[in-house]
N, C-alpha and C positions, 0 to 999 in steps of 0.2 A: 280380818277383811283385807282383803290384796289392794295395793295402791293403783289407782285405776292413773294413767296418763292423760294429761290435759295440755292444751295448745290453746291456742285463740277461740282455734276453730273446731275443735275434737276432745272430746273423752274417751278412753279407750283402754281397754285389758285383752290385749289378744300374746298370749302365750303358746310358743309351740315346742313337741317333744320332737327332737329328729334324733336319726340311729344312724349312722352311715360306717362302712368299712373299707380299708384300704382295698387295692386291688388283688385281688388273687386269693383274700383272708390273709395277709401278710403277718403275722405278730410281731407290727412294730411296734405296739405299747409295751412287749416286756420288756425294752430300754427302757429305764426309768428316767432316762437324759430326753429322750423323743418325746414322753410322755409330756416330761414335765414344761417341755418348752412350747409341746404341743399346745399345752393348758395357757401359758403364757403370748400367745399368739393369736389364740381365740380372743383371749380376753381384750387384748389390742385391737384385734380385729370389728370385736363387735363396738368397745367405746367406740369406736371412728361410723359406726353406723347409727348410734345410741340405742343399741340393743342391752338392755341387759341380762347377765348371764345369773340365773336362777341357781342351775346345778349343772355341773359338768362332770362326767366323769369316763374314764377309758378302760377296756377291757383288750385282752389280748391282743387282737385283731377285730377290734372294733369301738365307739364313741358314741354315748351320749350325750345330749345338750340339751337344758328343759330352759329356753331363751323367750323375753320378754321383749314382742319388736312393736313399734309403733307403726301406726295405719299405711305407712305411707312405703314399708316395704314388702317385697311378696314369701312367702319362702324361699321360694327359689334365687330372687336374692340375694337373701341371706346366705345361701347355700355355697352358691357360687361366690361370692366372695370370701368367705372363711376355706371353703374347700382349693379355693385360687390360690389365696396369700399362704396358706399352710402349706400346701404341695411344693410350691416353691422354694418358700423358706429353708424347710425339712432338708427339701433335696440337695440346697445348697449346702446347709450347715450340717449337715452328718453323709461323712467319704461314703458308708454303707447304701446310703438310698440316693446316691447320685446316680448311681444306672439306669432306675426304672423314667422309663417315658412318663409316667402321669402317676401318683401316687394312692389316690381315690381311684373306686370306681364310679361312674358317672348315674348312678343309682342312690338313693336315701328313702329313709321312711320319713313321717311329717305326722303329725297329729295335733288337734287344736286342744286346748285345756282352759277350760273358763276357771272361774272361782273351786267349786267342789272340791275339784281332780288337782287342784294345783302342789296341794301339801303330797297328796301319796307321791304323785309325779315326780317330787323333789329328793321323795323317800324312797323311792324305787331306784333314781339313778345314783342315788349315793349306796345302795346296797348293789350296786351292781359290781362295785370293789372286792365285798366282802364274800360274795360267791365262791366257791372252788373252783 
């Protein structure tokens, strides 16, 4: 049974799976330094929202995130602040991706996941590594 979130005023389990890719399909995951700062970034990102991060994980030229957000924000966002703070960051802290004008493109998938779906959800983006 998933920990549902309680406030004064609210109970609540709203989990969401989003997919998003750099601009152009870049593969900037196969630095393993981008990736892994990327992952560290998020995770900052989202405690500053109190989102928690389910399962995260990066492929090539592309990111999953299976994130537990409380009522009070929209995907979007969430979106826009993790996609803000990380474009930024990136760009500054590695010479390589300081050129590009925006690092994301301005696109994402989103999907909700109650109780059910929440375990495959978490099994699904952690196999997303182990693909070829």
């Amino acid at each position: 049974m998933e920990n549902y979130r309680r406030t004064t005023t609210t109970v609540s389990l709203i989990n969401y799976h989003f997919v998003f890719c750099p601009r152009y399909r870049r593969k900037i995951f196969l630095n393993d330094k981008v990736e892994q700062r990327f992952k560290e970034m998020v995770y900052e990102t989202c405690e500053s929202m109190k989102v928690k991060v389910i399962a995260l994980e990066c492929d090539k030229d592309h990111t999953h995130m299976f994130l537990n957000a409380p009522p009070t924000l929209s995907p979007s966002n969430i979106m826009a602040k993790i996609k803000g703070v990380t474009s930024k960051q990136l760009r500054e802290e590695f010479p390589h991706l300081r050129h590009l004008q925006s690092l994301w493109t301005r696109s994402y998938f989103v999907s909700t996941a109650g109780n059910v779906s929440s375990q495959t959800i978490k099994r699904y983006v952690e196999q997303q590594k182990t693909r070829g």
